[in-house]
Each structure stands twice: as structure tokens, then as C-alpha cells.
NUMILO-306072 format. One record per atom (N, C-alpha, C): residue in one letter; x, y, z. Coordinates in steps of 0.1 Angstrom, whole numbers, padded with zeros to 4 digits, always signed. Layout:
BEGIN
aXYZ/...
// end
This chain:
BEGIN
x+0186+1340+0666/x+0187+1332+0679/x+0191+1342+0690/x+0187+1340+0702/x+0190+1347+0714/x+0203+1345+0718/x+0206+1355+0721/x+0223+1357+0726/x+0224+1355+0741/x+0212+1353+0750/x+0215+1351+0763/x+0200+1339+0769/x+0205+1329+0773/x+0197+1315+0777/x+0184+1325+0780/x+0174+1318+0780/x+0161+1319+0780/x+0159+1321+0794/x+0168+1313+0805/x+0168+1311+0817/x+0183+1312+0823/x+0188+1322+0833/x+0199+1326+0835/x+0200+1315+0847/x+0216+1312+0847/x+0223+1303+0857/x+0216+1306+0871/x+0213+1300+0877/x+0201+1302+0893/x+0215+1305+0902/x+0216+1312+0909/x+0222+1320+0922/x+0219+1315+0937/x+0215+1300+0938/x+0217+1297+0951/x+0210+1283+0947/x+0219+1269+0954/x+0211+1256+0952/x+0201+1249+0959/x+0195+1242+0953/x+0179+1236+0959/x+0184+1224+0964/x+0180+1221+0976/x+0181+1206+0978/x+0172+1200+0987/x+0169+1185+0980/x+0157+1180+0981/x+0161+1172+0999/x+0151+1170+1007/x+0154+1166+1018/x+0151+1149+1018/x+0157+1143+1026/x+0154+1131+1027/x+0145+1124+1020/x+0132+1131+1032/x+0122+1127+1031/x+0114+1125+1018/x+0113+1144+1011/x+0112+1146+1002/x+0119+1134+0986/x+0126+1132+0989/x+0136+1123+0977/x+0128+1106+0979/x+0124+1103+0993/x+0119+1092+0996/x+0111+1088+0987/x+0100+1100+0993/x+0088+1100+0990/x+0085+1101+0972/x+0095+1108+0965/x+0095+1107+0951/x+0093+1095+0943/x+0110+1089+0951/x+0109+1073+0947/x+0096+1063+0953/x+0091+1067+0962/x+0082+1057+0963/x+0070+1057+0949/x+0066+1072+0950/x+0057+1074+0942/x+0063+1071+0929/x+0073+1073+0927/x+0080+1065+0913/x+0075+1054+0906/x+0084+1045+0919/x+0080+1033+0920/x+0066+1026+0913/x+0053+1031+0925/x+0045+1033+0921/x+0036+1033+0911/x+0039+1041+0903/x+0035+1041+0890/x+0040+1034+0879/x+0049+1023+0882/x+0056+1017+0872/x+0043+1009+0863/x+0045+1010+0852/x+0039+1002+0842/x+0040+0986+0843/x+0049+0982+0848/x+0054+0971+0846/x+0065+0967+0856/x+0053+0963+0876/x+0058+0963+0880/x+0072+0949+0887/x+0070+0941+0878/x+0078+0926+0878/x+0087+0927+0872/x+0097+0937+0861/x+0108+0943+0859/x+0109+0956+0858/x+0122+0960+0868/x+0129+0971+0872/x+0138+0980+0860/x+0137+0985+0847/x+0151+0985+0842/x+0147+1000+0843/x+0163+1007+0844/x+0168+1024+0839/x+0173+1029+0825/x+0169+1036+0822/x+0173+1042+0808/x+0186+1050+0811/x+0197+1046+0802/x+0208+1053+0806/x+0212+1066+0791/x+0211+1075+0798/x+0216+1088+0785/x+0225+1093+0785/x+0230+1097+0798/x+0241+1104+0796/x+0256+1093+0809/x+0258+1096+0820/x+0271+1092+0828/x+0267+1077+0829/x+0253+1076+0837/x+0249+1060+0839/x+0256+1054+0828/x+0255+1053+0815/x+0261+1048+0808/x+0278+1041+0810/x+0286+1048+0814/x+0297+1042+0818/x+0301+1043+0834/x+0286+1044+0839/x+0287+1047+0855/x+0276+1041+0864/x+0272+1029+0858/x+0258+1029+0871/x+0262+1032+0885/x+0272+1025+0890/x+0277+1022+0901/x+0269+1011+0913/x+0262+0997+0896/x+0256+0988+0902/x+0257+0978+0891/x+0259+0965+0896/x+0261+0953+0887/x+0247+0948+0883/x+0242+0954+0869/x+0231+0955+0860/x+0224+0937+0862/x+0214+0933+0862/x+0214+0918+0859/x+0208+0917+0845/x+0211+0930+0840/x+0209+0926+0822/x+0215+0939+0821/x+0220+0940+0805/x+0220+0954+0798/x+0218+0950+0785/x+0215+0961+0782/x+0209+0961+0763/x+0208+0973+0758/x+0214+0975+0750/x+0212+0988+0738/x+0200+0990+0736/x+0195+1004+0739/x+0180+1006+0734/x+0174+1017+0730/x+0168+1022+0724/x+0163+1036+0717/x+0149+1042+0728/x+0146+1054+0731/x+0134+1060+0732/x+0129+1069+0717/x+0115+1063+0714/x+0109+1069+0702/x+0107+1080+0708/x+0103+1086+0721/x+0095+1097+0724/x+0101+1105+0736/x+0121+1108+0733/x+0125+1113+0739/x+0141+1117+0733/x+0144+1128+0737/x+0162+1126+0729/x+0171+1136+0741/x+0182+1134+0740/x+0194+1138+0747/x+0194+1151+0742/x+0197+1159+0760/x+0198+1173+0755/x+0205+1180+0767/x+0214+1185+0764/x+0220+1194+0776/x+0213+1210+0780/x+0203+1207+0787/x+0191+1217+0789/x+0189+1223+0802/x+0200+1219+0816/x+0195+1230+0826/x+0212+1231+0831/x+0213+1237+0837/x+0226+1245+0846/x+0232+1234+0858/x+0241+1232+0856/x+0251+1228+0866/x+0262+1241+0871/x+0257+1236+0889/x+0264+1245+0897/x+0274+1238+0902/x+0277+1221+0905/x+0285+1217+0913/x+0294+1211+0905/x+0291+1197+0902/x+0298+1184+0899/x+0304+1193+0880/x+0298+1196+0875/x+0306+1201+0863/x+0308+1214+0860/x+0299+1225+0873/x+0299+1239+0869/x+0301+1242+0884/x+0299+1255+0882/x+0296+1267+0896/x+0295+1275+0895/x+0287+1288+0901/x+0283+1297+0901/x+0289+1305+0891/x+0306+1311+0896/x+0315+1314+0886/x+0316+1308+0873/x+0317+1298+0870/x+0314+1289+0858/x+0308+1281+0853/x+0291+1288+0853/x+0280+1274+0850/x+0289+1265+0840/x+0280+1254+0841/x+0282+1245+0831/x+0260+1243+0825/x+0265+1228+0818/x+0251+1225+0814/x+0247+1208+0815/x+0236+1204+0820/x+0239+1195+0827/x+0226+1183+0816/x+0228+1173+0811/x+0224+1165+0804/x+0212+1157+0809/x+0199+1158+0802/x+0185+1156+0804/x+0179+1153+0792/x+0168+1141+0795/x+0161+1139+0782/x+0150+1145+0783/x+0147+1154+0770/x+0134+1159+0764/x+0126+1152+0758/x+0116+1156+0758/x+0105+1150+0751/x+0105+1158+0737/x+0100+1146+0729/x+0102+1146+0714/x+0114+1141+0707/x+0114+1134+0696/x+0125+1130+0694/x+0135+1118+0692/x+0142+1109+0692/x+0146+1101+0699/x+0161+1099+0704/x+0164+1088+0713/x+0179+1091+0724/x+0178+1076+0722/x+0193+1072+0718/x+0201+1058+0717/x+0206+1058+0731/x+0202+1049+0738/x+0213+1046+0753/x+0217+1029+0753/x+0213+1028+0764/x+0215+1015+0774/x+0202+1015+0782/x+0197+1002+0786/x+0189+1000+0798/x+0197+0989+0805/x+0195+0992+0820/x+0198+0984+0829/x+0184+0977+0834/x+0184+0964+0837/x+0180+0958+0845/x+0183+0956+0860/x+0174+0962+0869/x+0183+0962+0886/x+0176+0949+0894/x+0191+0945+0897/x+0189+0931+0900/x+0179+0935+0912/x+0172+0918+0921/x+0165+0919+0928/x+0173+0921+0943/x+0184+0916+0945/x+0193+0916+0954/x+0197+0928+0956/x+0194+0933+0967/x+0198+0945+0970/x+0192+0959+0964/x+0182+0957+0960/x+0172+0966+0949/x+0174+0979+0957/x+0167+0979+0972/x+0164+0993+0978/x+0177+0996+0982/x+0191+0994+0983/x+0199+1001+0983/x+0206+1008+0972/x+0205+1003+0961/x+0206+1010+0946/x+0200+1017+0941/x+0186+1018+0943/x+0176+1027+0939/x+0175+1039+0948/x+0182+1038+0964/x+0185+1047+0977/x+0196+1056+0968/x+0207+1049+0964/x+0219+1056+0960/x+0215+1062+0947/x+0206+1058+0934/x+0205+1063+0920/x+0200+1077+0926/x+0186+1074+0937/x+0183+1089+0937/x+0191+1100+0942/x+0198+1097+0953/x+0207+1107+0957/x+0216+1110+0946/x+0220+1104+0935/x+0230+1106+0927/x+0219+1116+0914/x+0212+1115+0914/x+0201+1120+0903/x+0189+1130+0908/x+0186+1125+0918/x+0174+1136+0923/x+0178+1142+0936/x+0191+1144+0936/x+0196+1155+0949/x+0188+1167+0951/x+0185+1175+0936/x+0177+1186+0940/x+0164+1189+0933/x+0162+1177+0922/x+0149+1178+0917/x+0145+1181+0904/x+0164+1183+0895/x+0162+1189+0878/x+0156+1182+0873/x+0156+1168+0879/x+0146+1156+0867/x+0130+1150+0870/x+0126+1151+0865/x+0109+1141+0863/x+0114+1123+0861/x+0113+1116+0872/x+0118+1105+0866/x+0103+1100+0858/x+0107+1093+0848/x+0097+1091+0837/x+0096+1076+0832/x+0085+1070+0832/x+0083+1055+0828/x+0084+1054+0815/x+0092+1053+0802/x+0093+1054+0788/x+0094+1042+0782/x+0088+1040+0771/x+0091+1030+0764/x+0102+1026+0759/x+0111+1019+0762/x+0128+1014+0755/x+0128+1001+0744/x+0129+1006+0727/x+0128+0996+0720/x+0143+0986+0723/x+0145+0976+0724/x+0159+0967+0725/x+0157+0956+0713/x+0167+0952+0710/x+0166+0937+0704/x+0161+0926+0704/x+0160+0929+0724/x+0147+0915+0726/x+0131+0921+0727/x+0132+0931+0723/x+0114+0934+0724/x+0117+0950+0733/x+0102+0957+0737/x+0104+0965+0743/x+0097+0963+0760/x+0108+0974+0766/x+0106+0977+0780/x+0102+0990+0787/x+0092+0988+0793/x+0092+1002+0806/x+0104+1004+0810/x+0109+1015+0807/x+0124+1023+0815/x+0121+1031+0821/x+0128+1031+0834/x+0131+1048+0841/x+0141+1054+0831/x+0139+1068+0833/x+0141+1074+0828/x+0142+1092+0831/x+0152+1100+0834/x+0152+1111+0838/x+0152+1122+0828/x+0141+1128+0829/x+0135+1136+0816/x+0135+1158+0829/x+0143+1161+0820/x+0141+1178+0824/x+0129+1182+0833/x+0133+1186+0841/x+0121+1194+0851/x+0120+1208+0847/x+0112+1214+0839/x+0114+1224+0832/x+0110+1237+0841/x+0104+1232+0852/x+0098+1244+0866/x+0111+1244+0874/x+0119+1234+0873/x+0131+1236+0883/x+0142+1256+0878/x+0146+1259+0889/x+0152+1274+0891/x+0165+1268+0882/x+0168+1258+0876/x+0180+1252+0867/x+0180+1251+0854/x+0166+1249+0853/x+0159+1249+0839/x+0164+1258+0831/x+0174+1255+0822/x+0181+1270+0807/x+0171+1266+0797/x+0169+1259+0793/x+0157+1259+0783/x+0165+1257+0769/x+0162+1249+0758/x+0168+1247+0746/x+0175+1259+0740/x+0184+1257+0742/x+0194+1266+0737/x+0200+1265+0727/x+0208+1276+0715/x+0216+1274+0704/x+0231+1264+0703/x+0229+1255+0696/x+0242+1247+0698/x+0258+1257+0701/x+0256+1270+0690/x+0269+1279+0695/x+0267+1280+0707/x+0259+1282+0716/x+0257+1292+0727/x+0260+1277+0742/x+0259+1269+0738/x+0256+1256+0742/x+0271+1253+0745/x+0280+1253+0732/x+0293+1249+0732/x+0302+1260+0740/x+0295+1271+0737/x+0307+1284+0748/x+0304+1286+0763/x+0292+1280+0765/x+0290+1275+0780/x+0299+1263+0785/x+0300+1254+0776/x+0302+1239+0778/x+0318+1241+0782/x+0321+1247+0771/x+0337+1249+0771/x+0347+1260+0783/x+0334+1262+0790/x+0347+1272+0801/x+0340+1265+0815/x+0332+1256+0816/x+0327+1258+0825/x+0335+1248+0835/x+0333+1248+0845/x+0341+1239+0859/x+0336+1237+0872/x+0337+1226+0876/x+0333+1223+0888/x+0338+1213+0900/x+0334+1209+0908/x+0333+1202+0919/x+0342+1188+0912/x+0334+1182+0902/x+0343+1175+0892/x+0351+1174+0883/x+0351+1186+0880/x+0360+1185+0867/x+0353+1201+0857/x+0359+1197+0843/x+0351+1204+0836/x+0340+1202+0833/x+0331+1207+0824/x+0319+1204+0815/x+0322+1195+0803/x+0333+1198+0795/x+0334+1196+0782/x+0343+1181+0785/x+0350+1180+0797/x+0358+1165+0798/x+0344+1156+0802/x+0332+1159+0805/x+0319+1152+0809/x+0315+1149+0791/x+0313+1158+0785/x+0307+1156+0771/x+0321+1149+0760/x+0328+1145+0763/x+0340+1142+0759/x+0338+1122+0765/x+0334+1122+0775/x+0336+1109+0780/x+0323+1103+0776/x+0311+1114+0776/x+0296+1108+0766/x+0300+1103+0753/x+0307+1109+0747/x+0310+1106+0731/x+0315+1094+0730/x+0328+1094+0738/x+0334+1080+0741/x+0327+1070+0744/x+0318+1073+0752/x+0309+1058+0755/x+0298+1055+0744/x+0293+1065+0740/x+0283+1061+0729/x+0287+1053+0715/x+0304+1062+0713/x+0311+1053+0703/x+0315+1039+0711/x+0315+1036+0722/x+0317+1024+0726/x+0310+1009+0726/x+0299+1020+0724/x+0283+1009+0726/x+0275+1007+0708/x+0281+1018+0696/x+0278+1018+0689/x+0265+1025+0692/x+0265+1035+0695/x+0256+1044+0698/x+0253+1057+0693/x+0244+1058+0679/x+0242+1071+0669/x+0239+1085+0678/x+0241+1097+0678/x+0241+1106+0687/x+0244+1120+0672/x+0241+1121+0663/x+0245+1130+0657/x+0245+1148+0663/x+0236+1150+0671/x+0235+1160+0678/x+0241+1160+0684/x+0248+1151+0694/x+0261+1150+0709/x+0269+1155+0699/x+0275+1149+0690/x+0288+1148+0682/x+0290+1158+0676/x+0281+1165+0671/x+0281+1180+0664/x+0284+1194+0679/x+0278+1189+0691/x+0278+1200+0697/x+0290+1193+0703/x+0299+1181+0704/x+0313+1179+0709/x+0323+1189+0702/x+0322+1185+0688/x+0331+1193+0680/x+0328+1207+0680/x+0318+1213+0682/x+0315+1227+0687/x+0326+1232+0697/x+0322+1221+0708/x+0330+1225+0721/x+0345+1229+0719/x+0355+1217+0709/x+0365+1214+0703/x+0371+1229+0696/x+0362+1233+0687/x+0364+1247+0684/x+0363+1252+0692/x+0358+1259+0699/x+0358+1265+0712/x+0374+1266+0719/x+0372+1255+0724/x+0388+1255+0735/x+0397+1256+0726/x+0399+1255+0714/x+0411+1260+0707/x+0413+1271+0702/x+0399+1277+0706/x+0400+1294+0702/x+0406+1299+0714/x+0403+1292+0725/x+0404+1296+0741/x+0425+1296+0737/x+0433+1286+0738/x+0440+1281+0737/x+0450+1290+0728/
// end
């Protein structure tokens, strides 16, 4: 295994302009499969964070994508001095989340705030995916790795994964109290994650070697 990311922490941040971010979501939009419901795939914070009152939620799986801490955080959980790694779905595989349904009331103000909160600079491809639920399946949004983005670390070794995770800090907090509060919510929702949970305890070793 490689002892140094495939792609080194990026040395200055991208940010997407207004317009630029508009025009994303429009084309988003757009392309929706299924445009008479709205729902989001939630993988990683959305999960205990929309910061919008869902008009459904449901437990739901993607067959054709899985959770992965795959490009560099400079702000909210890392920085320069202490990347962190910042949580994205890949393709292949599968990821247990949540899907929200966004109500009709107030739609373009929630979908104004998701993107600033998610596509500030552009690490994600938002993605139309299939979400199996209990009541049948749905088109999800869905924020899948932008692998051309200057952020992009590229699948990395779970050791190498956990000794980034574990020192890193930011604008918010740490890295590892972010992968700490995923765990918690997945066990909240009854949400299988065997990969999260092995690179938690990774991290766990880690800080107590630090300690």
C-alpha cells in the first residue's frame, strides 16, 4: 500500500461563484428522472442535519454506490496545517442512509441553502441514484466525489485514512468528532456501515496512541 495519498492536500481553496452554483442546480434539477418528487440521499451529516423539515423520511440503501471518506477538507473539519478527509459517495458498492423528501413549500429556498452547504466549491457531482426503501424505490439526489476536483485524495488505506482522520482540525471542530457523530447516527437509524465502523475504531486507536 502507498504510504503517501495518491493526491496531496490542495494548497489554496476553490470557490464556486454564485452564478456558477445556480447554474449547477438548475441543470441538476433538470435532469431529474422523476420530476414530481424531490427526495436527497443522505450519507454522511444530512443525516442528523438537513437543516429542513423533510415531508417524508425513510431508510434507504444505494445498490450502486457506498460511503467513503475520499477528498480533503480544508475548512469545516481540516486546514491546511491539519487536513482532514471529507465524506463522499463512490461509485460501486452499496451505502445505507436516509432519503428526504423536500417539501413543496419553500422548495427554492432549501435547495438555495443545500447547495451552498454542499457545493460551495464543487467536490461533489450531484447524482440522480436509485434509493431502495420499504415503500418501493426512488430517484435520490445524491452527492457522489468529484474525482477532477484539486480535493480529490483518491481511495486511500484505512491505516492511512484513520491517521489523517485523527489529528486533523478545523473551522468546526475535529475530523474524528465528525466520524464519531456518523457512527452515532447510523446506529440511531439502524444503519449497517461495516466499513464506517472499522475505520471509527481505527481512528480510536489512533488518538490513544496520540494520548
Amino acid at each position: 500500500m502507498p504510504d503517501e495519498p495518491i493526491n496531496p492536500p490542495p494548497t489554496s481553496f476553490v470557490e464556486w461563484s454564485d452564478e456558477t452554483r445556480a447554474a449547477n442546480l438548475r441543470d441538476t434539477l433538470a435532469a431529474s428522472p422523476d420530476p414530481a418528487a424531490l427526495w436527497v440521499f443522505a450519507a454522511g451529516s444530512l443525516i442528523w442535519d438537513p437543516r429542513f423539515d423533510p415531508a417524508e423520511t425513510r431508510t434507504a440503501t444505494l445498490s450502486d454506490h457506498r460511503r467513503a471518506f475520499s477528498f480533503w477538507t480544508i475548512r469545516a473539519r481540516g486546514s491546511f496545517e491539519r487536513p482532514g478527509l471529507g465524506l463522499a459517495l463512490e461509485p460501486g458498492g452499496t451505502c445505507a442512509g436516509l432519503v428526504f423528501r423536500v417539501p413543496e413549500a419553500g422548495r427554492e429556498d432549501i435547495l438555495d441553502a443545500l447547495w451552498r452547504r454542499e457545493m460551495s466549491g464543487g467536490v461533489y457531482v450531484p447524482t440522480w441514484t436509485e434509493a431502495e426503501t420499504d415503500a418501493g424505490t426512488v430517484w435520490a439526489l445524491g452527492f457522489v466525489a468529484n474525482r477532477e476536483h484539486q480535493n480529490y485524495a483518491g481511495q486511500l488505506p484505512v491505516e492511512m485514512s484513520a491517521r489523517i482522520i485523527a489529528t486533523a482540525l478545523g473551522t468546526r471542530g475535529t475530523c474524528h468528532e465528525y466520524l464519531s457523530l456518523l457512527v452515532e447516527a447510523l446506529e440511531h437509524h439502524g444503519l449497517e456501515d461495516c466499513d464506517t465502523r472499522d475505520l471509527h475504531a481505527r481512528v480510536q486507536q489512533e488518538l490513544a496512541a496520540i494520548t
